[in-house]
C-alpha positions in Angstrom: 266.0 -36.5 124.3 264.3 -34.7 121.4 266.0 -31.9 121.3 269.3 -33.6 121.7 268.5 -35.7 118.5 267.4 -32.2 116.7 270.8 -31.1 117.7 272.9 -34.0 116.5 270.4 -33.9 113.5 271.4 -30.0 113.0 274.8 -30.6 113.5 275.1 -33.5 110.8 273.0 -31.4 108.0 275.3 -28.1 108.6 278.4 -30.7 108.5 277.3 -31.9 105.0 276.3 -28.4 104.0 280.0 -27.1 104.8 281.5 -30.4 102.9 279.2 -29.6 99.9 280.2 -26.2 99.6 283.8 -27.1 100.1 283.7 -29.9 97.4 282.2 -26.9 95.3 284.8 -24.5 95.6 287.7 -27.1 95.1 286.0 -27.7 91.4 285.6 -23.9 90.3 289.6 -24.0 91.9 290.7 -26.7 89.6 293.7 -25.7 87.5 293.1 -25.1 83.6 292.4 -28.3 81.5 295.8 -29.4 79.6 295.5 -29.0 76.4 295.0 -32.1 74.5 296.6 -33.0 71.7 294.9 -31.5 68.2 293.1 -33.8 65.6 294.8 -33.3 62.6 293.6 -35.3 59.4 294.6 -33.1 56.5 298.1 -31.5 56.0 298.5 -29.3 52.4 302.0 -27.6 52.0 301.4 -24.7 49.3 304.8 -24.0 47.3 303.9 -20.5 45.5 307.1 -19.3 43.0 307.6 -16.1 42.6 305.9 -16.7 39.0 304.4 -19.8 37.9 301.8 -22.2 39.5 301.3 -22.8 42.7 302.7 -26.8 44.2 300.6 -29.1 45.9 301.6 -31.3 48.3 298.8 -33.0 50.1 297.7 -35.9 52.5 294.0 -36.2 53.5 293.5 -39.3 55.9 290.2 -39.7 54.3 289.8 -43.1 56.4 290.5 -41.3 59.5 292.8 -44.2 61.0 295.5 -41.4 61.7 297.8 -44.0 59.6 299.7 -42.4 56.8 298.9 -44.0 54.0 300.7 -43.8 50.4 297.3 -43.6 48.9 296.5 -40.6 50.7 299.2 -38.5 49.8 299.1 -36.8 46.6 301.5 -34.2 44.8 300.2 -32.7 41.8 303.0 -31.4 40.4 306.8 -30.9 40.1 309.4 -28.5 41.1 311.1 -26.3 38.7 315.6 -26.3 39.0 316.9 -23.7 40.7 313.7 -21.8 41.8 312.5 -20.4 45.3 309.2 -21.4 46.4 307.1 -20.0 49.3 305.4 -22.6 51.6 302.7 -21.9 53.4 301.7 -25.0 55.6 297.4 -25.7 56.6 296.7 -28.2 59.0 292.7 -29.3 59.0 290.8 -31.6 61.3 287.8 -32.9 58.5 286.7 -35.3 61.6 283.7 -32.9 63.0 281.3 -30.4 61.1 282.0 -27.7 60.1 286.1 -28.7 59.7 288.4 -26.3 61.8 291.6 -25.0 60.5 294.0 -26.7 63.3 296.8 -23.9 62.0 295.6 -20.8 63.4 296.0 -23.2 66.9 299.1 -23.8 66.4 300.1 -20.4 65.3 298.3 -19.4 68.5 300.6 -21.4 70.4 303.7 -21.1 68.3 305.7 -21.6 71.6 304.8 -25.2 72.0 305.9 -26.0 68.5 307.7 -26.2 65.7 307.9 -28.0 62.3 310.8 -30.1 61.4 311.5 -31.0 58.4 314.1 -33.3 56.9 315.1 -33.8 53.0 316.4 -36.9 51.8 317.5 -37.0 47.9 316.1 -34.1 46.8 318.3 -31.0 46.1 316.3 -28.6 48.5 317.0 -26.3 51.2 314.7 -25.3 53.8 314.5 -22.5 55.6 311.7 -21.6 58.1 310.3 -18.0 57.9 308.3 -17.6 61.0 309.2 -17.6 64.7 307.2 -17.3 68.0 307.4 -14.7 70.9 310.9 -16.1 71.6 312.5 -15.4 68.1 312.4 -19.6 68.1 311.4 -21.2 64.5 307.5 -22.2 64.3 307.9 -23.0 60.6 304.0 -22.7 59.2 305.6 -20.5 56.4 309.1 -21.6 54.6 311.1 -21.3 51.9 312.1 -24.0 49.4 314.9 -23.6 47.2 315.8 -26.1 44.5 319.3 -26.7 42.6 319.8 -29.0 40.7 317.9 -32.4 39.1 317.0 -35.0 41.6 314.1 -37.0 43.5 313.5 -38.0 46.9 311.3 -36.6 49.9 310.6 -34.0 52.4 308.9 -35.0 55.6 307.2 -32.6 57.5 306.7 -32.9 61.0 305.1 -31.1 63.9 306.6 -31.1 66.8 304.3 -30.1 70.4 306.9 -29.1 73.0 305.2 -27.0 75.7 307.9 -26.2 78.3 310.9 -27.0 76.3 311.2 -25.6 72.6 314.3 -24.7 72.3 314.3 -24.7 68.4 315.9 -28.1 67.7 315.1 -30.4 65.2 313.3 -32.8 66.5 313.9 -31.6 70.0 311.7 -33.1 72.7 308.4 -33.1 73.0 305.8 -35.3 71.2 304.9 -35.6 67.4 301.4 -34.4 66.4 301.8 -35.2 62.9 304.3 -36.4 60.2 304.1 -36.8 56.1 306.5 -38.0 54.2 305.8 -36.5 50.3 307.6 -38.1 47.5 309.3 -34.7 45.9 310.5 -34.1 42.0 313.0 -31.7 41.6 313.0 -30.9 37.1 312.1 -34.8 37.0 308.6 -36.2 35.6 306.5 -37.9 38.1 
């Protein structure tokens, strides 16, 4: 009877053994993490002219309530008439220490996205500069080209479509961030 108890006994402990080591396996075999959606609580678009100051345009979310507030925007300056700007776009999570420069992430993975961006009473045209693996727009670098006198805004959105970028504005996908910055072309703020 003994031994037929050792037996069973034997027989349960190799059975768990096996299940452990299986349950161990199936976790180092679990497929990569998705990548979750980036923290971003500072957008600044630089506009550099091929002489002149460099433009502005900024939005901290200083509350960090992810709610785009007019308060947190700021543009320090105005756009010259008929001038060509370079714009050079830095996304920046300021939530954690040190802060991490969420651009070189997205440049990284320039197939999953692309900025939008959409001008509405201002006299600019916007072209995007930069393209992924797939010759598709990413858009962290632009150029901005002003006519004529007017005022209005440029929102700036960034668009995460892993799977199905096609180069579309808006596209599908989801939004990881949008700014709308009030915009001066030859007008005083």
């Amino acid at each position: 009877m003994k031994n037929v108890l050792n037996l069973k006994f034997n027989r349960l402990v190799l059975v768990l053994f096996v299940v452990s080591i299986s349950l161990m396996a199936s976790c180092s075999d679990d497929p990569e993490a998705t990548n979750e959606e980036e923290v971003i609580t500072t957008v600044v678009v630089t506009l550099t002219p091929a002489e002149g100051d460099p433009v502005l345009l900024t939005w901290d979310d200083a509350d960090l309530d992810a709610v785009v507030d007019e308060s947190e925007i700021n543009v320090s300056a105005n756009l010259e008439i008929s001038k060509t700007y370079t714009a050079v776009i830095q996304l920046l999570n300021k939530s954690v220490s040190p802060e991490v420069d969420i651009t070189k992430e997205v440049a990284k993975e320039a197939e999953d996205h692309i900025f939008c961006f959409t001008v509405t009473g201002a006299n600019i045209a916007i072209t995007n500069r930069n393209t992924d693996s797939n010759g598709l727009p990413l858009g962290i670098t632009s150029t901005w080209t002003t006519t004529t006198l007017s005022s209005g805004t440029v929102t700036v959105v960034l668009r995460h479509q892993p799977g199905v970028k096609t180069g579309d504005c808006p596209g599908a996908g989801d939004t990881d961030a949008s700014i709308t910055f009030p915009v001066n072309v030859g007008v005083p703020a």
